[in-house]
CHARMM internal coordinates of N, CA and C (Angstrom, degrees):
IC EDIT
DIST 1 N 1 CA 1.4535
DIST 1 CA 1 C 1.5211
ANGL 1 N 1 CA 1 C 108.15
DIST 1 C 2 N 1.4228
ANGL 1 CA 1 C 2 N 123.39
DIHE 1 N 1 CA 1 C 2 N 132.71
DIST 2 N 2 CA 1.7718
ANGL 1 C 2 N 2 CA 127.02
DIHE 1 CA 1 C 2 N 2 CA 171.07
DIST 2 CA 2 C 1.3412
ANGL 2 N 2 CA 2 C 95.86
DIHE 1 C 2 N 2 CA 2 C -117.35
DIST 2 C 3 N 1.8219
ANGL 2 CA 2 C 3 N 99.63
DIHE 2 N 2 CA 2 C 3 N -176.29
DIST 3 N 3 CA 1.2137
ANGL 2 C 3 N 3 CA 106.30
DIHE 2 CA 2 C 3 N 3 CA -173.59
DIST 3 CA 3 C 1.7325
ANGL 3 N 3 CA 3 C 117.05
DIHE 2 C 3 N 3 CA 3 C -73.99
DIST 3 C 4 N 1.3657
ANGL 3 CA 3 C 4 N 107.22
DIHE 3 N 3 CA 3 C 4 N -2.76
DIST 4 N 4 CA 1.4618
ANGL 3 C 4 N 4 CA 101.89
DIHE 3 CA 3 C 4 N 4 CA 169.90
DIST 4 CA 4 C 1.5520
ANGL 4 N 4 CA 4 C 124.17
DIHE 3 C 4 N 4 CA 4 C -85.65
DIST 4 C 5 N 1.6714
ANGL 4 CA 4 C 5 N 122.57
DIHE 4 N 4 CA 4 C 5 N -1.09
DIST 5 N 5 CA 1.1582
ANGL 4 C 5 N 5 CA 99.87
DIHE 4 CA 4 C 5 N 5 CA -156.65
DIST 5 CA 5 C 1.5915
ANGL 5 N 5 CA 5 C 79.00
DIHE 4 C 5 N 5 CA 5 C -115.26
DIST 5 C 6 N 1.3512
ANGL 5 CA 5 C 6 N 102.00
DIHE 5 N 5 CA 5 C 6 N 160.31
DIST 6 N 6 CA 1.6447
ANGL 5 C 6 N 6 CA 130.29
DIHE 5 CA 5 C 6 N 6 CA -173.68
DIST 6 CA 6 C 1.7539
ANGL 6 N 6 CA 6 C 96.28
DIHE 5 C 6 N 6 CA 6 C -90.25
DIST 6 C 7 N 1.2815
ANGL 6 CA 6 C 7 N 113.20
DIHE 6 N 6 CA 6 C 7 N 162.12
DIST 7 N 7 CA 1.5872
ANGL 6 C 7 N 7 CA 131.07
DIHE 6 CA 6 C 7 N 7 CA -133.17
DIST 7 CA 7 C 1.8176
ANGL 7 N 7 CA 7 C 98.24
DIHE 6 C 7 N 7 CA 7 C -172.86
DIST 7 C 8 N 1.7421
ANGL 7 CA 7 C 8 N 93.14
DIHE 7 N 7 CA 7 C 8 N 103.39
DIST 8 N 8 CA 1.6237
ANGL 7 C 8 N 8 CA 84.31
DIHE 7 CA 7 C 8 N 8 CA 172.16
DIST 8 CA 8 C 1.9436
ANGL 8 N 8 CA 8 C 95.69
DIHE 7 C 8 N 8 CA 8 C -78.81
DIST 8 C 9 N 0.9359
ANGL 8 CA 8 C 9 N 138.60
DIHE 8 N 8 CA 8 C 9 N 26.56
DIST 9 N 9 CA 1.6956
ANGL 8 C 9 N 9 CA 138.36
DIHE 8 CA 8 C 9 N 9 CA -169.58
DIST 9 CA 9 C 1.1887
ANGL 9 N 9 CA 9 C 117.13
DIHE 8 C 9 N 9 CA 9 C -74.53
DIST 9 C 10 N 1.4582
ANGL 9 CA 9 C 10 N 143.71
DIHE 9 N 9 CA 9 C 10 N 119.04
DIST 10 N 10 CA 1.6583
ANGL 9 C 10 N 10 CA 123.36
DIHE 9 CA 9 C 10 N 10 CA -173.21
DIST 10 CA 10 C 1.6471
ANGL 10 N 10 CA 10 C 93.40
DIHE 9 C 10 N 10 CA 10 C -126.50
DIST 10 C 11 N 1.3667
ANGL 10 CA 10 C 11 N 100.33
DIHE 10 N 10 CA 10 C 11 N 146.93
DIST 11 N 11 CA 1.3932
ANGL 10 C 11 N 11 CA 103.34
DIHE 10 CA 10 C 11 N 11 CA -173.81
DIST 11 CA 11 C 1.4064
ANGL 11 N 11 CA 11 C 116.47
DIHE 10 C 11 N 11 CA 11 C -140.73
DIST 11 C 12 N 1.3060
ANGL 11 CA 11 C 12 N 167.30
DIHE 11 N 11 CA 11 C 12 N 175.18
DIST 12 N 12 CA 1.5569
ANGL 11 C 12 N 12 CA 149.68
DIHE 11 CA 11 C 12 N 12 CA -170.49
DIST 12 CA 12 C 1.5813
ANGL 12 N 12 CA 12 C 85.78
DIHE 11 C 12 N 12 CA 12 C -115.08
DIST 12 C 13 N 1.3435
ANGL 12 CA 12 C 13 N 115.45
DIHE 12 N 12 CA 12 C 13 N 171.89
DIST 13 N 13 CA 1.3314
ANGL 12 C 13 N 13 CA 114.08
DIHE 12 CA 12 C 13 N 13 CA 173.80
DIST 13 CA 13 C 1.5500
ANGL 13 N 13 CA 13 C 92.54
DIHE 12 C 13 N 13 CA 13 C -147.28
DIST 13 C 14 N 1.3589
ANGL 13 CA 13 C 14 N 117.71
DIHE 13 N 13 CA 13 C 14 N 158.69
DIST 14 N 14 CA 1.8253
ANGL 13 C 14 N 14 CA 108.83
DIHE 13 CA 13 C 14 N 14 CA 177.69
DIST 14 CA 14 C 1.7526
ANGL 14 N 14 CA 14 C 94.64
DIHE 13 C 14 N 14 CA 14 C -163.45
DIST 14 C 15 N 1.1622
ANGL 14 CA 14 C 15 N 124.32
DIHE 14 N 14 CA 14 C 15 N 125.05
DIST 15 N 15 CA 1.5499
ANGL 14 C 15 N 15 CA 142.44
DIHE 14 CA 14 C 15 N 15 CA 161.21
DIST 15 CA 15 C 1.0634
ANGL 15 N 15 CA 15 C 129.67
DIHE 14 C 15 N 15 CA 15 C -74.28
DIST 15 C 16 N 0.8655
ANGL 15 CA 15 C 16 N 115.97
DIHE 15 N 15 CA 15 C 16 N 143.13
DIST 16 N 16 CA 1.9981
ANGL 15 C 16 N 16 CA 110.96
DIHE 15 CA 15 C 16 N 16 CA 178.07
DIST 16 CA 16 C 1.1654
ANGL 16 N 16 CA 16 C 122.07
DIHE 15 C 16 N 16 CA 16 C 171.14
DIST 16 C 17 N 1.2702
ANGL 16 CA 16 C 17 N 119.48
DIHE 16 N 16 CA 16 C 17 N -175.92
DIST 17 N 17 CA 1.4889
ANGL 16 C 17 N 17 CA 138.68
DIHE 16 CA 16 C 17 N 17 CA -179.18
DIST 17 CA 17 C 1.3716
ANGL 17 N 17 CA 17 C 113.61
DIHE 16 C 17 N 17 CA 17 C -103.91
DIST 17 C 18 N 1.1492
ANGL 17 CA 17 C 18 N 126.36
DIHE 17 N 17 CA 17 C 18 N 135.88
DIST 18 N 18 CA 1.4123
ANGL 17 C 18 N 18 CA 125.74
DIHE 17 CA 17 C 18 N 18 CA -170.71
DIST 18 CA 18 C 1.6044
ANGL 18 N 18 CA 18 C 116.64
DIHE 17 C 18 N 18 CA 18 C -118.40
DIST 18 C 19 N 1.4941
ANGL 18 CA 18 C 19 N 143.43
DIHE 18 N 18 CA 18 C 19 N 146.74
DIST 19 N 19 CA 1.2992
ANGL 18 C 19 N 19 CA 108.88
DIHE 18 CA 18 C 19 N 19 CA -178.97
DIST 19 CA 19 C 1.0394
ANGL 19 N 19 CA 19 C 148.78
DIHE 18 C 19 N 19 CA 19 C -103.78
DIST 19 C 20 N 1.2711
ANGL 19 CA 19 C 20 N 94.37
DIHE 19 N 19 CA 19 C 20 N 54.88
DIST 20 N 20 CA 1.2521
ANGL 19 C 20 N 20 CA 123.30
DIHE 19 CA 19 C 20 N 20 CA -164.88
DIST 20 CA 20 C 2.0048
ANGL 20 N 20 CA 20 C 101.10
DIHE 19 C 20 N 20 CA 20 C -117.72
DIST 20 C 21 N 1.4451
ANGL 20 CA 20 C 21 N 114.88
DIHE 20 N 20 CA 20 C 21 N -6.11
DIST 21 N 21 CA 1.0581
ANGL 20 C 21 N 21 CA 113.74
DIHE 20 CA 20 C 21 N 21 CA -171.89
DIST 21 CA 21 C 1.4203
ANGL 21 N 21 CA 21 C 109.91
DIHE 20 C 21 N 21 CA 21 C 89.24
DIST 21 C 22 N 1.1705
ANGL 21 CA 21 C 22 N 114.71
DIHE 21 N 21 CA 21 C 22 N 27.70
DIST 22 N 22 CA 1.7042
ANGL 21 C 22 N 22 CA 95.19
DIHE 21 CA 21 C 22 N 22 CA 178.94
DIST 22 CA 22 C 1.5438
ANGL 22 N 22 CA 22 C 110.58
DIHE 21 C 22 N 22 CA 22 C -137.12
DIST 22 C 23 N 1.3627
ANGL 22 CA 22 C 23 N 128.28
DIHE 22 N 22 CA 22 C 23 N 148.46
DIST 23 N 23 CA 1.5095
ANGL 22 C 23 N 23 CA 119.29
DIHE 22 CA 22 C 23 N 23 CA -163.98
DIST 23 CA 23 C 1.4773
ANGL 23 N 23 CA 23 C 97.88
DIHE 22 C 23 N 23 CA 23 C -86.76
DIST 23 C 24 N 1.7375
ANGL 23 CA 23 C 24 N 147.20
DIHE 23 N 23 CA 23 C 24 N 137.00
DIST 24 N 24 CA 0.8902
ANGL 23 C 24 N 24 CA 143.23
DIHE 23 CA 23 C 24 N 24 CA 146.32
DIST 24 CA 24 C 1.5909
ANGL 24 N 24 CA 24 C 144.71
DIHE 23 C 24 N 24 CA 24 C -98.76
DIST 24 C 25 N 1.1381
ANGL 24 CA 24 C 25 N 116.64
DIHE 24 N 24 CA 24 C 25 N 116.31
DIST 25 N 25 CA 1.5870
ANGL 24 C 25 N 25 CA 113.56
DIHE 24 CA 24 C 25 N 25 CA -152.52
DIST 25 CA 25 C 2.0741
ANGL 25 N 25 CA 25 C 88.39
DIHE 24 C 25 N 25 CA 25 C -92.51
DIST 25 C 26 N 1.1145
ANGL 25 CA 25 C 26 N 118.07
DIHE 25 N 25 CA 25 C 26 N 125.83
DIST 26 N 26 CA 1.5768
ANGL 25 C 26 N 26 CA 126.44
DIHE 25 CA 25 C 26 N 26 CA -177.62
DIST 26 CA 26 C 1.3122
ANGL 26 N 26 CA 26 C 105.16
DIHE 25 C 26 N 26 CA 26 C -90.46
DIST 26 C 27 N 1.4297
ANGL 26 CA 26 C 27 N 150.50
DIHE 26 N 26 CA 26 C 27 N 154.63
DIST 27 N 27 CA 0.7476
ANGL 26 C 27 N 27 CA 163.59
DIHE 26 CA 26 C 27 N 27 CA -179.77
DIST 27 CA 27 C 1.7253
ANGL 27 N 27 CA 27 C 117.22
DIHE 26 C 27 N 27 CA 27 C -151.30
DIST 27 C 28 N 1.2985
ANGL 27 CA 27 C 28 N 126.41
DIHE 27 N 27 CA 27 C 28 N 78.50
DIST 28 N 28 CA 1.3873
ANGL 27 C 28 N 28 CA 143.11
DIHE 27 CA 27 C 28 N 28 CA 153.19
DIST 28 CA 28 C 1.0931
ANGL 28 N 28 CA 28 C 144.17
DIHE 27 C 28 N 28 CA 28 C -62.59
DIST 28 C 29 N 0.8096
ANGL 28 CA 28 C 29 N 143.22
DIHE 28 N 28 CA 28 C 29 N 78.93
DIST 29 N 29 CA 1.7114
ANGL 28 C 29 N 29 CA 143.35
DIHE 28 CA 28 C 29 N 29 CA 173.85
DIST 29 CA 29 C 1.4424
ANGL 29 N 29 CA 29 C 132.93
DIHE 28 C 29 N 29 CA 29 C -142.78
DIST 29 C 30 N 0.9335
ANGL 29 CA 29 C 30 N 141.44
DIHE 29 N 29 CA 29 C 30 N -138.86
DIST 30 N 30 CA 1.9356
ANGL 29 C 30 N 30 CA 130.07
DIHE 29 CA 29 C 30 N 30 CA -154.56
DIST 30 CA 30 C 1.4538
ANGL 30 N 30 CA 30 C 81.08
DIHE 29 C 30 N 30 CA 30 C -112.69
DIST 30 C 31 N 1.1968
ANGL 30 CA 30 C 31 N 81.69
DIHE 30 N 30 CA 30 C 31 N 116.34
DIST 31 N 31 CA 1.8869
ANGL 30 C 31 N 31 CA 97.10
DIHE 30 CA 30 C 31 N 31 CA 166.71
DIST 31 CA 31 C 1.8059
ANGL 31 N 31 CA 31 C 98.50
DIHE 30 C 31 N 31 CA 31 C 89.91
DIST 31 C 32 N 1.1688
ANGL 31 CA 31 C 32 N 150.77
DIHE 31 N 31 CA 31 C 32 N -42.27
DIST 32 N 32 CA 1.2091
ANGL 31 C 32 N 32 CA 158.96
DIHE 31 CA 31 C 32 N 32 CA -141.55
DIST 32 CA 32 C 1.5735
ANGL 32 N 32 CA 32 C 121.73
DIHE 31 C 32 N 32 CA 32 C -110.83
DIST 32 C 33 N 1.0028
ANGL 32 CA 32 C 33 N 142.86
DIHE 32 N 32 CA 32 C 33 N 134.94
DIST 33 N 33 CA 1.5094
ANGL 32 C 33 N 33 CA 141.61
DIHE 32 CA 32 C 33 N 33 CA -158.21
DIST 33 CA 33 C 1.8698
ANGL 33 N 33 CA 33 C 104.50
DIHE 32 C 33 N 33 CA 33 C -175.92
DIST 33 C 34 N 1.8207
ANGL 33 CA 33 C 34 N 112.04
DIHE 33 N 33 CA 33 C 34 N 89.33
DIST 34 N 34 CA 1.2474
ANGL 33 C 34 N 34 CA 88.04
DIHE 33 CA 33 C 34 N 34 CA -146.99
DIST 34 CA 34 C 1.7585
ANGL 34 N 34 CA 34 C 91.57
DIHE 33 C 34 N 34 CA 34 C -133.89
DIST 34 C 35 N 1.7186
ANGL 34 CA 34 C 35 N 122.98
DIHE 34 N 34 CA 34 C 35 N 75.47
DIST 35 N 35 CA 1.2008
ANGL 34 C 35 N 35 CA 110.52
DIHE 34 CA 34 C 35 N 35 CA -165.51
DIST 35 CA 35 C 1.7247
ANGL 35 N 35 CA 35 C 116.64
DIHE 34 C 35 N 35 CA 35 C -63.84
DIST 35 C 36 N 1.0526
ANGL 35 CA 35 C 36 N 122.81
DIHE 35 N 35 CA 35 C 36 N 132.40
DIST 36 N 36 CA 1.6469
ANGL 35 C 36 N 36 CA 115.19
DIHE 35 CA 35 C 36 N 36 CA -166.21
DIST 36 CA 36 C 1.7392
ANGL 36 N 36 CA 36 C 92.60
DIHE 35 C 36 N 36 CA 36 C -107.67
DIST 36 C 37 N 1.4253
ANGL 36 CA 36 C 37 N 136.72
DIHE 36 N 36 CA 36 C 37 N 137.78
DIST 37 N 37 CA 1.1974
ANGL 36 C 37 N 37 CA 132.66
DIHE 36 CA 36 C 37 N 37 CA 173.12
DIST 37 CA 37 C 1.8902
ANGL 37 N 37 CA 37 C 94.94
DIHE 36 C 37 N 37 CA 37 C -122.04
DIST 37 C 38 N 1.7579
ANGL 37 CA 37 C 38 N 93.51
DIHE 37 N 37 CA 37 C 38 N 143.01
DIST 38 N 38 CA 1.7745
ANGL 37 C 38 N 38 CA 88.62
DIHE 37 CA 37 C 38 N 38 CA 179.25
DIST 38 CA 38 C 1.9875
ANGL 38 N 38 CA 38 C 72.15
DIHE 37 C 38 N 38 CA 38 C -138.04
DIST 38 C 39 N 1.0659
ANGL 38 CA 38 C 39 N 98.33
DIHE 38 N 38 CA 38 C 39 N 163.65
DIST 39 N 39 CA 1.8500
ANGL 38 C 39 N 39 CA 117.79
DIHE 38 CA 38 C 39 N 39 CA 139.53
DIST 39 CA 39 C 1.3511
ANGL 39 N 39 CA 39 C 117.23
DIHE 38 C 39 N 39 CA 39 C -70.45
DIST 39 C 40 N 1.6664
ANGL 39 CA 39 C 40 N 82.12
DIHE 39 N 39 CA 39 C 40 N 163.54
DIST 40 N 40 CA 1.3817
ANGL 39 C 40 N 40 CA 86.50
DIHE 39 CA 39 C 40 N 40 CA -174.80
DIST 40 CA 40 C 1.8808
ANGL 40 N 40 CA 40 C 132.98
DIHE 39 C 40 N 40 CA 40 C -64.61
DIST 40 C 41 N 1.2082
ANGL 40 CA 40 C 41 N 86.41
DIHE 40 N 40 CA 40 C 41 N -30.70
DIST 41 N 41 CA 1.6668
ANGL 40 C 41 N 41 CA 99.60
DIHE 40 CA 40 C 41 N 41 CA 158.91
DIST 41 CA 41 C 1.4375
ANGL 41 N 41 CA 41 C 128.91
DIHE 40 C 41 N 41 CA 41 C -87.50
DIST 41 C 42 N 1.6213
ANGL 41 CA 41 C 42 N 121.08
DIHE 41 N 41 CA 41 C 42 N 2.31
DIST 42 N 42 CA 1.2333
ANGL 41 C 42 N 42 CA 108.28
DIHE 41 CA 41 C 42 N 42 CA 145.32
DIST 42 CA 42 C 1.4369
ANGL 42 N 42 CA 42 C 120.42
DIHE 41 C 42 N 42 CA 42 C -88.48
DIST 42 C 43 N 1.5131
ANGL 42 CA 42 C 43 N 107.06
DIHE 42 N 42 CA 42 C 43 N -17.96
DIST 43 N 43 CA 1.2749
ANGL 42 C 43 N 43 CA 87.04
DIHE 42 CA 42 C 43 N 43 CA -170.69
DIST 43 CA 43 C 1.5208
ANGL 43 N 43 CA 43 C 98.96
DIHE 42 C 43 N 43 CA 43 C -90.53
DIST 43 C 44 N 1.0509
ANGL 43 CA 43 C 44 N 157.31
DIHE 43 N 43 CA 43 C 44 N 2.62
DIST 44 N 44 CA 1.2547
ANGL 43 C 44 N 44 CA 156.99
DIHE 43 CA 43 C 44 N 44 CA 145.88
DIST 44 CA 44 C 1.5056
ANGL 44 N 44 CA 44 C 114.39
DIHE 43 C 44 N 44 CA 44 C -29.41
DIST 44 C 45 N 1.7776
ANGL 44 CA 44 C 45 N 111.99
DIHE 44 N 44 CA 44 C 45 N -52.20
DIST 45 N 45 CA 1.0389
ANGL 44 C 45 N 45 CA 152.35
DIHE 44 CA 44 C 45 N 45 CA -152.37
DIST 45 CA 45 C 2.0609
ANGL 45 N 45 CA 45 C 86.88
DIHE 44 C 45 N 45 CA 45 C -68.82
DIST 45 C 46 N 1.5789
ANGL 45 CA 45 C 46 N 99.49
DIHE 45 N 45 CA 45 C 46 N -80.08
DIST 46 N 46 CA 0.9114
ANGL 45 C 46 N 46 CA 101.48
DIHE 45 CA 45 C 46 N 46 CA 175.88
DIST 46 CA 46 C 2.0952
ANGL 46 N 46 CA 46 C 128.74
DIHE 45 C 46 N 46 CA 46 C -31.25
DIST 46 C 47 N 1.7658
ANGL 46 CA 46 C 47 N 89.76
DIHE 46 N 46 CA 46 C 47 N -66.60
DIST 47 N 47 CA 1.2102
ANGL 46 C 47 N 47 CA 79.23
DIHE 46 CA 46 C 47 N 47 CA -179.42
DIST 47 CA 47 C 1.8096
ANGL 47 N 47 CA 47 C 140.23
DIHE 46 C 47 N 47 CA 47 C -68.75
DIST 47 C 48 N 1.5531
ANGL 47 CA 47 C 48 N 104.46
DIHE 47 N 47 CA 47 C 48 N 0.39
DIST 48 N 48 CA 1.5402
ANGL 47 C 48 N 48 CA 114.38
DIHE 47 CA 47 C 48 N 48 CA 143.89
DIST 48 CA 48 C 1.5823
ANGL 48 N 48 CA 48 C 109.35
DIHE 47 C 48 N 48 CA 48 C -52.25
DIST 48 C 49 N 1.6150
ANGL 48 CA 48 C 49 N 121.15
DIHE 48 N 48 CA 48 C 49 N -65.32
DIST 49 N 49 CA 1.2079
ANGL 48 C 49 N 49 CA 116.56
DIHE 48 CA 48 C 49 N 49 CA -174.16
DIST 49 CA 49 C 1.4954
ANGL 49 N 49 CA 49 C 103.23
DIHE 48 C 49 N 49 CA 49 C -41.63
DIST 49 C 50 N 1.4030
ANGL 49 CA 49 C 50 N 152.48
DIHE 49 N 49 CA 49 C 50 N -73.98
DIST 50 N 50 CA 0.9963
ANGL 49 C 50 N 50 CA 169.12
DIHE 49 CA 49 C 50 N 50 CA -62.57
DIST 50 CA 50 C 2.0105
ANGL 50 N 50 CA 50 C 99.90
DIHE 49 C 50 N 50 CA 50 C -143.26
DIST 50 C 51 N 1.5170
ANGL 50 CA 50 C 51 N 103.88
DIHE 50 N 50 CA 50 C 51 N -39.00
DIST 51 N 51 CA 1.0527
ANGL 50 C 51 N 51 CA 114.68
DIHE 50 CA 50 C 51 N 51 CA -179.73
DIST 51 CA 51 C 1.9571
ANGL 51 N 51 CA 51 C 101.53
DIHE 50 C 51 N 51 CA 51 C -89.43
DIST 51 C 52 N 0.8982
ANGL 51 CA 51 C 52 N 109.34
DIHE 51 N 51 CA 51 C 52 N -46.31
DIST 52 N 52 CA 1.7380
ANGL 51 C 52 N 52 CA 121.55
DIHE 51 CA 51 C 52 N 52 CA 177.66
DIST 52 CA 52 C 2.0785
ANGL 52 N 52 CA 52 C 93.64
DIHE 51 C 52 N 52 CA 52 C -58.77
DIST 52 C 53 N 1.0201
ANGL 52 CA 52 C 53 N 124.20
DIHE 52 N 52 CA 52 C 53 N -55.08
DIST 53 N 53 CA 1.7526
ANGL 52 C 53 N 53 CA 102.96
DIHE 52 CA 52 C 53 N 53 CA 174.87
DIST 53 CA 53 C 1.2493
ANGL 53 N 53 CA 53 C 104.16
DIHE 52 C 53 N 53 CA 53 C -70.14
DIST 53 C 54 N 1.4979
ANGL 53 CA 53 C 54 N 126.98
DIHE 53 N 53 CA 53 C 54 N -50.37
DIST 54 N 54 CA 1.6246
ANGL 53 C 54 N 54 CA 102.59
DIHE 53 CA 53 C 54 N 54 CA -178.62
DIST 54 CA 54 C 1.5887
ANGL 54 N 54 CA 54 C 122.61
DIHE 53 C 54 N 54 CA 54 C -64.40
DIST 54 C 55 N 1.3659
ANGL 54 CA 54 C 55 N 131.31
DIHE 54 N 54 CA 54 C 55 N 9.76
DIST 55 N 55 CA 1.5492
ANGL 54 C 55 N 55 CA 113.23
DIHE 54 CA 54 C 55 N 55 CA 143.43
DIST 55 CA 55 C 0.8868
ANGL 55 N 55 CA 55 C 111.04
DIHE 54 C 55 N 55 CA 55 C -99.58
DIST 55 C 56 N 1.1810
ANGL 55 CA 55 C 56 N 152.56
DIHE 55 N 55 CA 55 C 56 N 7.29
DIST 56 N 56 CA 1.5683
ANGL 55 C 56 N 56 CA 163.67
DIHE 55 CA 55 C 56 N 56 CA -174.68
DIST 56 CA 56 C 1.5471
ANGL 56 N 56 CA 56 C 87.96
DIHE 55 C 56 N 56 CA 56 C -99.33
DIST 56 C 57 N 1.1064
ANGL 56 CA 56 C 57 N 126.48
DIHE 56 N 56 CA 56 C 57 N -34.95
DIST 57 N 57 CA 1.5476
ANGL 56 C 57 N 57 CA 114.34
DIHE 56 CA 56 C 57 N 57 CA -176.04
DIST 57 CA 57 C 1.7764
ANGL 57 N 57 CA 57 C 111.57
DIHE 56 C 57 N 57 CA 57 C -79.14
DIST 57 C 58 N 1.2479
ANGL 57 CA 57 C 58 N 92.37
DIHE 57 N 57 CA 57 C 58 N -47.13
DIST 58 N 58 CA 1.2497
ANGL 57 C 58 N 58 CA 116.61
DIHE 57 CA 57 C 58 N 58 CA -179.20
DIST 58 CA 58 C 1.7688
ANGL 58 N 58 CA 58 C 121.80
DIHE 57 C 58 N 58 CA 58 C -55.04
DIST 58 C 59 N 1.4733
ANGL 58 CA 58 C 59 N 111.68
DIHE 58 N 58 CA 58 C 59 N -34.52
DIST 59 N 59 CA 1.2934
ANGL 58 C 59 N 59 CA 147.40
DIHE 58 CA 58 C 59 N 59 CA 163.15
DIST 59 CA 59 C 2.0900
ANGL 59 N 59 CA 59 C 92.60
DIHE 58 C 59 N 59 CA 59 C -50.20
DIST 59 C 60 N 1.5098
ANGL 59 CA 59 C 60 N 85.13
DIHE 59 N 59 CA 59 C 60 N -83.69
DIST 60 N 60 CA 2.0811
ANGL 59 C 60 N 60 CA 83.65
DIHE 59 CA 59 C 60 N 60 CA -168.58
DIST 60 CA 60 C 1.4520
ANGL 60 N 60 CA 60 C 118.32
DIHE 59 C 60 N 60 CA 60 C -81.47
DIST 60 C 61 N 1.2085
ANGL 60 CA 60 C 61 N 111.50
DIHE 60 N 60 CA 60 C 61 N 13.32
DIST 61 N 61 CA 1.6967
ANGL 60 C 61 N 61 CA 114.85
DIHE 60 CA 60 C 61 N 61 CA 159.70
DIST 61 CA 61 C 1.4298
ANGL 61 N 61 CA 61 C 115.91
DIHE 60 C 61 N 61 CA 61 C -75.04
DIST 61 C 62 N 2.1860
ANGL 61 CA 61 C 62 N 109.81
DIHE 61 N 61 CA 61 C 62 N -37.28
DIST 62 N 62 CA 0.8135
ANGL 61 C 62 N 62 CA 98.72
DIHE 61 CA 61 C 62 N 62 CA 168.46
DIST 62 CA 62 C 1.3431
ANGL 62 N 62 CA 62 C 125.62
DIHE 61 C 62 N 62 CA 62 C -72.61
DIST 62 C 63 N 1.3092
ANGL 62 CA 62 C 63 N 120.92
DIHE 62 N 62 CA 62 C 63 N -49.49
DIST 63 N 63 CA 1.3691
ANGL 62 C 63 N 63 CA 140.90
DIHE 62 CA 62 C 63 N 63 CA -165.21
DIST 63 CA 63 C 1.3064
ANGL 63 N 63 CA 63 C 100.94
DIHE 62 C 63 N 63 CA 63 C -25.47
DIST 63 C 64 N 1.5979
ANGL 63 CA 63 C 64 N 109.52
DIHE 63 N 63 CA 63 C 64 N -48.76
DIST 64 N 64 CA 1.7794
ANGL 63 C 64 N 64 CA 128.02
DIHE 63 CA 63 C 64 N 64 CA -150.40
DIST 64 CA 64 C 2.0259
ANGL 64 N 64 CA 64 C 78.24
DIHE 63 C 64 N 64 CA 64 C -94.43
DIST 64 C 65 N 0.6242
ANGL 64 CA 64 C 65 N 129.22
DIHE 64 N 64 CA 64 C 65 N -20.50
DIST 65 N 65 CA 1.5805
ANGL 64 C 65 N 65 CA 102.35
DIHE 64 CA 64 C 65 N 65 CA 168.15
DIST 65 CA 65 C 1.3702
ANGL 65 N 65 CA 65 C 115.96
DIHE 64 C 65 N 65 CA 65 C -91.63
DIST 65 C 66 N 1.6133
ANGL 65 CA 65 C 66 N 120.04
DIHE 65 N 65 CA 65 C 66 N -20.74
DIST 66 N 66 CA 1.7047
ANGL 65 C 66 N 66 CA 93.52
DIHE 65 CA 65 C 66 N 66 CA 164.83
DIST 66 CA 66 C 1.0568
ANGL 66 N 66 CA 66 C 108.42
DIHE 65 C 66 N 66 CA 66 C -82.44
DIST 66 C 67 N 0.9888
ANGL 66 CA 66 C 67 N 119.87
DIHE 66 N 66 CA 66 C 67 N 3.08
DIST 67 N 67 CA 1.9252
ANGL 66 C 67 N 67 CA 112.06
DIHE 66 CA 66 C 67 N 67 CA -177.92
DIST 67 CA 67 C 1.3129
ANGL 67 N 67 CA 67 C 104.05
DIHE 66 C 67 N 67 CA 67 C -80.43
DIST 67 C 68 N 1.1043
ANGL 67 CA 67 C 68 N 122.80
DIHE 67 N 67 CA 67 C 68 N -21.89
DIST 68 N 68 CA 1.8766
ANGL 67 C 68 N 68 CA 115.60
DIHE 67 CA 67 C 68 N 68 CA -175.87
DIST 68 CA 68 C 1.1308
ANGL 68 N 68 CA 68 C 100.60
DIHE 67 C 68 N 68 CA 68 C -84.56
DIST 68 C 69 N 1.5657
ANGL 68 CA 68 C 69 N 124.38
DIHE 68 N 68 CA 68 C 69 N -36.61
DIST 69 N 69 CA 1.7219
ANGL 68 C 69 N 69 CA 124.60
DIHE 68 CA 68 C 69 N 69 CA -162.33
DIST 69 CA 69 C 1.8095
ANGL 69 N 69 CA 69 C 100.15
DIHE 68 C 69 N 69 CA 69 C -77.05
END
COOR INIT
IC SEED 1 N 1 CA 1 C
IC BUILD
């Protein structure tokens, strides 16, 4: 599976701070239990990544709507 293919899969997701100092992104779902720990500067890191695909998304959502008009 990549990031192009669609997924009937549902999973909870939950962010945070841990106290230990570390940000944790949760990952829950059927079959799955997946605590992820980054620092604080990876997870920074990440959420650039995270913001850099959502205008990239935002970019070919439009694209694909002038293409229909």
């Amino acid at each position: 599976m990549g990031i192009n293919s669609e997924s009937d899969i549902s999973a909870n997701l939950q962010i945070g701070p841990t106290d230990l100092g570390m940000v944790r992104i949760y990952l829950a779902g059927d079959g799955v239990d997946l605590p992820l720990d980054f620092d604080p500067d990876e997870a920074e890191e990440i959420a650039e990544e995270l913001r850099t695909a959502a205008q990239a998304a935002r970019k070919l959502a439009q694209a694909g709507k002038n293409r229909k008009r």
